[in-house]
N, C-alpha and C positions, 0 to 999 in steps of 0.2 A: 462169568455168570455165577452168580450164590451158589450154591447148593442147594439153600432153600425154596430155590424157584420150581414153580411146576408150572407145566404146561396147561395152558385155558383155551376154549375155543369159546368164542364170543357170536352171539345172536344178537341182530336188530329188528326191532317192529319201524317199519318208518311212519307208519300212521295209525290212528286208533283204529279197532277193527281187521287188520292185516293181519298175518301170520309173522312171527319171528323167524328172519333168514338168517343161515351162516354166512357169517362177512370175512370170519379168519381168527387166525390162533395168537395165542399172545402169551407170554415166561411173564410170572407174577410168585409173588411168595403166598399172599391169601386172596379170599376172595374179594376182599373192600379194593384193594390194592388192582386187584385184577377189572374190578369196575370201572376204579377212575383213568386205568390207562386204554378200556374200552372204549373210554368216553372219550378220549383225548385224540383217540389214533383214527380213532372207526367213525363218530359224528364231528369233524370238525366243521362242517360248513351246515348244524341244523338237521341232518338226515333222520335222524329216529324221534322217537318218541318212550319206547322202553330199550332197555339193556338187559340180557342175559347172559352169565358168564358161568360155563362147566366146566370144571378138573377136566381135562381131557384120559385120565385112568380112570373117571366115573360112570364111561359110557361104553354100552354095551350095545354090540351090531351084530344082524347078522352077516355074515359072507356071501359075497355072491357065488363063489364056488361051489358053498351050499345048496344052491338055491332051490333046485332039483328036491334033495331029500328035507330040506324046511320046512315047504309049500308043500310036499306033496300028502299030508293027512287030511289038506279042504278040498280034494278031487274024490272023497269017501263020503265026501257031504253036501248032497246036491241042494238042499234046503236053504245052503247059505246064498244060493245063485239066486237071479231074480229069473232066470228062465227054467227053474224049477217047476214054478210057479203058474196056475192058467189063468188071466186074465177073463173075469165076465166079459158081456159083449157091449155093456153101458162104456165099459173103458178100455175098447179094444185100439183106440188110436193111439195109448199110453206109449 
């Protein structure tokens, strides 16, 4: 493999309106590069409708190890919940 290859992870919409999934990773040198061989590997038989392709060094997650101290500054913010909240009694079935 080049050198110049980097890792892409590739998202598809399979129809307008849908959310873009990830389908899988793919070694490309740029990004054009890394399109056509999304396009090649990932819709061969018509499945999408868009193509998304990101550096995989360009994405930033959290941990689930974290998850605990992440999440825990929205348990200080009850406003964000909807059972903050009291409901009139016009919309009590809500």
């Amino acid at each position: 493999m080049s050198e110049h290859m980097q890792l892409f992870e590739v998202f598809i919409r399979s129809r307008r309106g849908l959310d873009h999934k990830h389908v899988g990773s793919l070694h490309a040198e740029a990004h054009a590069q890394a399109l056509e061989y999304a396009r090649d590997v990932y819709t061969r038989r018509s499945e999408g409708v868009s193509i998304w392709v990101v550096k995989s060094a360009d994405i930033v997650a959290s941990q689930e190890a974290d998850c605990e101290s992440f999440y825990d500054p929205l348990d200080d913010k009850p406003y964000r919940h909807a059972t903050h909240y009291q409901l009139p009694e016009e919309v009590d079935s809500m």
